[in-house]
RODO-2510 file (C-alpha; in nm, 4 decimals, decimal comma):
residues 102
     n   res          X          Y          Z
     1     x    -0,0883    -0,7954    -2,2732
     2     x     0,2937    -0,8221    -2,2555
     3     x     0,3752    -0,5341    -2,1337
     4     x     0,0994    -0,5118    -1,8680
     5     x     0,2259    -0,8035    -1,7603
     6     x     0,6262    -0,6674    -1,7225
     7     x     0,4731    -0,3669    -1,5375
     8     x     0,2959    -0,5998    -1,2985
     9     x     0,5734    -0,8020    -1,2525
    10     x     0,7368    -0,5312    -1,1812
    11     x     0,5247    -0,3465    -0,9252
    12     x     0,5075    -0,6682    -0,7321
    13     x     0,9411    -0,6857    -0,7390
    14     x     0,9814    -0,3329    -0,6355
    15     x     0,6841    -0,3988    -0,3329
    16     x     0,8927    -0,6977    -0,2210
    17     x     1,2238    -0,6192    -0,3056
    18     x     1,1979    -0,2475    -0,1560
    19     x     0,9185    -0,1832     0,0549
    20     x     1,0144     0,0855     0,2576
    21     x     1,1214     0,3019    -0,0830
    22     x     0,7545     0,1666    -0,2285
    23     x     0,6252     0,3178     0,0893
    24     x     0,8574     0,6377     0,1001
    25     x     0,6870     0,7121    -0,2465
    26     x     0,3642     0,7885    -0,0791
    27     x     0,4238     0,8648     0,2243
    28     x     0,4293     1,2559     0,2258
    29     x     0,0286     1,3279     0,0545
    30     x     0,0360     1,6994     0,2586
    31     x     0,3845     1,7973     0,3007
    32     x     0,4000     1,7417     0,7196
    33     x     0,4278     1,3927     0,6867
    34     x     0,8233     1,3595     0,6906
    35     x     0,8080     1,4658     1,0735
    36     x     0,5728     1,2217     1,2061
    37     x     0,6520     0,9060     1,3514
    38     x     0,5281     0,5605     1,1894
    39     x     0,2803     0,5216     1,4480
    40     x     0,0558     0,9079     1,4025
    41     x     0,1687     0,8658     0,9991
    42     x    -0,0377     0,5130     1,0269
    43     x    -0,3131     0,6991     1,2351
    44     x    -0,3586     0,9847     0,9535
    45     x    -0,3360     0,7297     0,6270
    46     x    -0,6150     0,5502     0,8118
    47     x    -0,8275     0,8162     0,8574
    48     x    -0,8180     0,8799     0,4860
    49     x    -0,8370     0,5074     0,4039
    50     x    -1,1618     0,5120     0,6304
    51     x    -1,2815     0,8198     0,4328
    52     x    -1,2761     0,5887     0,1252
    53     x    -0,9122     0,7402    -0,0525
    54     x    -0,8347     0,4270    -0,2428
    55     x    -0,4579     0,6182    -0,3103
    56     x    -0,4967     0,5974     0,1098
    57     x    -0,6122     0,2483     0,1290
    58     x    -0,3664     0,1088    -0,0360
    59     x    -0,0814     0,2720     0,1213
    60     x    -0,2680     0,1437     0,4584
    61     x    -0,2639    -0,2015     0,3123
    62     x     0,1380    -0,1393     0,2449
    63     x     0,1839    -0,0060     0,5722
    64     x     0,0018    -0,3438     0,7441
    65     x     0,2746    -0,5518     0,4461
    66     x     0,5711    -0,3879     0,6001
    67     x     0,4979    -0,3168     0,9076
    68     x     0,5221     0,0511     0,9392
    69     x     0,3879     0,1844     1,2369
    70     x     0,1513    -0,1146     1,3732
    71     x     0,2705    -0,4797     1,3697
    72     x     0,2992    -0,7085     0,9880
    73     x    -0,0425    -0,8242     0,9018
    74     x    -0,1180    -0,9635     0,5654
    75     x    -0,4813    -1,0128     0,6100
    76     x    -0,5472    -0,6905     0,6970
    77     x    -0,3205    -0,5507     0,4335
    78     x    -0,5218    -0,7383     0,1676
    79     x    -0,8374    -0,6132     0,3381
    80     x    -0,7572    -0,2781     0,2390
    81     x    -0,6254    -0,3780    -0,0744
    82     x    -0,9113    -0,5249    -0,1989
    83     x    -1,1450    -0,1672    -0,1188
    84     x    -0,8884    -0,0002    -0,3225
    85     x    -0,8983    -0,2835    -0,6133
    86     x    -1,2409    -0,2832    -0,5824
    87     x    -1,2468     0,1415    -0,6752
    88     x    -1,0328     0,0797    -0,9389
    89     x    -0,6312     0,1026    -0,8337
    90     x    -0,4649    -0,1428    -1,0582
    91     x    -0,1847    -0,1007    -0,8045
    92     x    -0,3770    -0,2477    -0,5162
    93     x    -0,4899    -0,5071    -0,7906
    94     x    -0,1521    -0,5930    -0,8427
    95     x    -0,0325    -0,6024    -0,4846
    96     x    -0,3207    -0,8867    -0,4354
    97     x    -0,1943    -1,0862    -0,7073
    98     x     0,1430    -1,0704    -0,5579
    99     x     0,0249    -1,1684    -0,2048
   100     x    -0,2038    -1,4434    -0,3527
   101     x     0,0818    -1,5770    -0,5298
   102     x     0,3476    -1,6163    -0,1758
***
């Protein structure tokens, strides 16, 4: 229980504390990403997010945190959190803790 804790505590730090390396992490999924611009890199993780990737949906929900590639908004970042969380990413589950708790 502990340690699930320290690695959620965690997560959240490194999501608020770096966001742009949190994103960078996931950023390339096919290997042409590093060329594209914020804007067509939004446009492809949200076709995937659409698709129902929950590894997709919550990097589109990071994306609408930041505010990489279409302007900050939380609500819609915890909208796509919550499809991931609801598929089972304990990341996603973890950003919405951290969102719920600002």
């Amino acid at each position: 229980m502990f340690n699930k804790l320290l690695l959620s505590m965690a997560m959240i730090a490194s999501m608020s504390l770096f966001p742009q390396v949190s994103f960078a992490e996931n950023a390339n999924f096919g290997g042409k990403s590093e060329s594209l611009s914020p804007e067509d890199k939004f446009a492809e993780v949200k076709q995937k997010a659409e698709a129902g990737s929950s590894k997709d949906q919550l990097s589109l929900g990071r994306m609408y945190h930041n505010g990489v590639g279409v302007a900050k908004d939380d609500a819609k970042a915890a909208e796509w959190w919550k499809k991931a969380a609801a598929q089972g990413n304990e990341i996603a589950q973890e950003a919405l803790k951290g969102l719920n708790a600002k």
